[in-house]
C-alpha positions in Angstrom: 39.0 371.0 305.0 41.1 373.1 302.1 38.8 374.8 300.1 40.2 376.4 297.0 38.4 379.5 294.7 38.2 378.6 291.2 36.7 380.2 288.4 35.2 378.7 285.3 34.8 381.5 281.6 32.7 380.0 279.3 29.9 381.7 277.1 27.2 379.5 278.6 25.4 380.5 281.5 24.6 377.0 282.8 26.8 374.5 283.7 26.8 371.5 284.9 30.3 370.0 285.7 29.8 366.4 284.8 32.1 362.9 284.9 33.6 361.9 281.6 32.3 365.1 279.7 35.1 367.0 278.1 37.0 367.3 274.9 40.2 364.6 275.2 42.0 367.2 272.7 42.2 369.5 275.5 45.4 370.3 277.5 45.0 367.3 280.3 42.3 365.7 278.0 38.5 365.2 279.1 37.6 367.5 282.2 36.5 370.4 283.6 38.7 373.7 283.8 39.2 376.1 285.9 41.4 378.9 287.3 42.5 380.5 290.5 41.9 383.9 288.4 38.9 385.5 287.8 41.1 388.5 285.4 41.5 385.1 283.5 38.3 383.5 283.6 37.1 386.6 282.6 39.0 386.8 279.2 38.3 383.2 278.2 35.0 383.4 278.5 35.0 385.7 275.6 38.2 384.6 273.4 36.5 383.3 270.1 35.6 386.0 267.4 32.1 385.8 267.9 31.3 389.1 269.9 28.9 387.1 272.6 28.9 388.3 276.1 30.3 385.2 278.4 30.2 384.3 281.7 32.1 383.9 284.9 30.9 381.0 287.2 32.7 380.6 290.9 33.3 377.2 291.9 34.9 375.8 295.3 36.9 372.8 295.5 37.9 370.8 298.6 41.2 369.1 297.7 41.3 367.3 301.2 41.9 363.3 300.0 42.7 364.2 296.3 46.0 363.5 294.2 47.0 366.4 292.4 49.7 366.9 289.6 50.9 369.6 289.3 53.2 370.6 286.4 55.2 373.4 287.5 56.5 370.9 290.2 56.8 368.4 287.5 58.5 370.6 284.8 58.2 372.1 281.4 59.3 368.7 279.4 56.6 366.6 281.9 54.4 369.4 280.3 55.4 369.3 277.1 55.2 365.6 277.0 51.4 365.7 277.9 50.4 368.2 275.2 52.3 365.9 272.6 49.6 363.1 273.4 46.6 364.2 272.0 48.2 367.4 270.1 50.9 367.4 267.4 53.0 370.2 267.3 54.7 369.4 263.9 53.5 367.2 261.1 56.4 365.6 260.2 57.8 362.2 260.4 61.0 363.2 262.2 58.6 364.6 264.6 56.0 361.6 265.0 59.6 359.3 265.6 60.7 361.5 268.0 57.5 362.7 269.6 57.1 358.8 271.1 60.3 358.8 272.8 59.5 362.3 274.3 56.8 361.0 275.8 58.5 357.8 276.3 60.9 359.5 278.7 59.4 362.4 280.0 55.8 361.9 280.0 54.0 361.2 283.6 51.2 358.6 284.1 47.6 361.2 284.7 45.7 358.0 285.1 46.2 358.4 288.8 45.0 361.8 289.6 42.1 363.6 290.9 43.2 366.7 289.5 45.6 368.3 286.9 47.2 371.5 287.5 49.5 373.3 285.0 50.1 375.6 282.0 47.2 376.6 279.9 48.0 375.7 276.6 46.9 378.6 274.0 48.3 380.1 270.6 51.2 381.5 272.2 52.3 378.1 274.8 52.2 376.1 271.1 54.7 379.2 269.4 56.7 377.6 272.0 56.1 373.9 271.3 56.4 374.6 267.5 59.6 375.9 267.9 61.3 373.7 270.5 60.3 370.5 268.5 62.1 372.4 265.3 65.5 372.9 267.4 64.7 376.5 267.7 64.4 376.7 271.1 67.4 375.7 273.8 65.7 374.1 277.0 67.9 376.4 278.8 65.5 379.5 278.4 61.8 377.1 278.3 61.0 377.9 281.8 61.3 381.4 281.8 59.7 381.5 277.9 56.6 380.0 280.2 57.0 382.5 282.3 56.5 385.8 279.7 52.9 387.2 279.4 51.3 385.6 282.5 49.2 383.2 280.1 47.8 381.7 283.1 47.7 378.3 285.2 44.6 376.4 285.3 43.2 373.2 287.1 41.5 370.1 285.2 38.6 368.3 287.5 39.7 364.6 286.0 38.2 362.0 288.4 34.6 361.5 289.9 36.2 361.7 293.5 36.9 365.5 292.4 33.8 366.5 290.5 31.8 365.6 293.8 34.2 367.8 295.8 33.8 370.8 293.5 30.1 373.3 294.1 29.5 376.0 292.4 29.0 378.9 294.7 25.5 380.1 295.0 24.8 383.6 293.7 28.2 383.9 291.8 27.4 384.1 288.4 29.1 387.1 286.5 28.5 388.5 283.3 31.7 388.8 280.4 31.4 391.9 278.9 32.6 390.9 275.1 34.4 394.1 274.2 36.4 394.6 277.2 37.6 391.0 277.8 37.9 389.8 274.4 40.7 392.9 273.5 42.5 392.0 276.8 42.6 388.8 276.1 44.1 389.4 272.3 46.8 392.4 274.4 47.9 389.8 276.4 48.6 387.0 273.5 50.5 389.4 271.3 52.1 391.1 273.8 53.4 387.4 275.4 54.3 386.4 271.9 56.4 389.2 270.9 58.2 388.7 274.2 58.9 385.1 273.5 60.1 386.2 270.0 62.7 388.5 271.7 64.1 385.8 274.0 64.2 383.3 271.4 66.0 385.5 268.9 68.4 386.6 271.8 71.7 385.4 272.9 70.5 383.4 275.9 69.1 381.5 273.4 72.2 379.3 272.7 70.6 376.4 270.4 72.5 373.3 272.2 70.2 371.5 273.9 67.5 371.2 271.6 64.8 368.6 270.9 66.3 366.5 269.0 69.9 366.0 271.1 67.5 364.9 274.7 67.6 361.4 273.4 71.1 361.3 273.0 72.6 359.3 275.8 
C-alpha cells in the first residue's frame, strides 16, 4: 500500500474527518485539509488573532486506488481557474465577464477526484490573483511568484472513497503553542509578500501577457 503523512492545524482538539462537511468557499471547496508539513500545520493552527493555543493532529492516507489532481502538474492558470469558482478576486463587471471564460478555458473538471492537491490559497496567493486579474501581473513570472515564501502545498480529502482511506494516527496529537506559531506564521506572509512585490515591480515583469489578452485568439 502508499501510505502518505499528513498533518491537520486546527484550534480544536477533536476531529472527526467527515463526508460532505466543509466550507465550499474553501480553496478545492467542501473537504478536509491537510499537509505533508507539520512546520505548516503548526502555524495554521494558530493563524486567527485570537491568541488560542491550536493543535496538530497526524493523519495517514493510503492513496492506493484514488484519483488525485494535483495542481502543480496541472498549472498555475488550472489553479487559478478553481479559486475563481467560489472566490472573486475583483468586483467588477470586466472581471465577472472575463472570469467565465477563464474558467471556461482553463478550469479542470474536480468532480472526478478522490483527492485535491495544490497551492494553499492565503492573503498573499490572492495579492497574486488580485493583481493578475488587473493586468498587473505577466504570466511569464506566475510560477515562480508561487514559488516566493514557501506558503505551502496542501491536500483536500474530497470523496468518501478517500475519507475511509485516511486514520488518524493514534497518540499523535500535538499542542500549537499560540505565540510561537502565530508570529511565524505572520514572518512568513509578509516576508512572501514583500518578495512578490519586488518581482512584480521588477523588469521580468514585462506586462504582455496579462489577463485580459489569454482570450485573444
Amino acid at each position: 500500500m502508499n501510505k502518505i503523512t499528513l498533518y491537520h492545524g486546527t484550534p480544536d482538539k477533536i476531529v472527526v474527518p467527515t463526508f460532505g462537511k466543509g466550507e465550499k468557499k474553501h480553496d478545492y471547496g467542501r473537504g478536509f485539509y491537510l499537509t505533508e508539513s507539520i512546520d505548516l500545520a503548526k502555524e495554521w493552527a494558530v493563524c486567527r488573532p485570537n491568541e488560542t493555543n491550536g493543535y496538530v493532529h497526524q493523519y495517514k492516507l493510503d492513496t492506493e486506488g484514488l484519483e488525485i489532481l494535483d495542481f502543480q502538474e496541472k498549472g498555475v492558470l488550472a489553479w487559478l481557474a478553481e479559486l475563481m469558482k467560489d472566490r472573486d478576486a475583483a468586483d467588477s463587471k470586466r472581471y465577472r465577464m472575463l472570469a467565465k471564460k477563464f474558467i471556461a478555458k482553463y478550469g479542470v473538471d474536480t468532480d472526478k477526484y478522490d483527492v485535491i492537491k495544490g497551492w494553499r490559497a492565503n492573503a498573499s496567493y490572492f495579492y497574486i490573483a488580485k493583481e493578475f486579474v488587473r493586468d498587473n501581473i505577466d504570466m511569464d513570472i506566475l510560477e515562480e511568484l508561487l514559488s516566493l515564501g514557501g506558503l505551502g502545498i496542501q491536500y483536500c480529502i474530497k470523496s468518501e472513497l478517500a475519507y475511509s482511506k485516511l486514520h488518524e494516527v493514534a497518540n499523535s496529537l500535538q499542542t500549537v503553542e499560540y505565540t510561537e506559531f502565530n508570529e511565524k506564521y505572520n514572518h512568513r506572509d509578509i516576508t512572501a509578500r514583500q518578495k512578490m512585490r519586488v518581482l512584480v515591480d521588477s523588469d521580468a515583469n514585462s506586462v504582455t501577457k496579462v489577463f485580459s489578452t489569454l482570450f485573444k485568439e
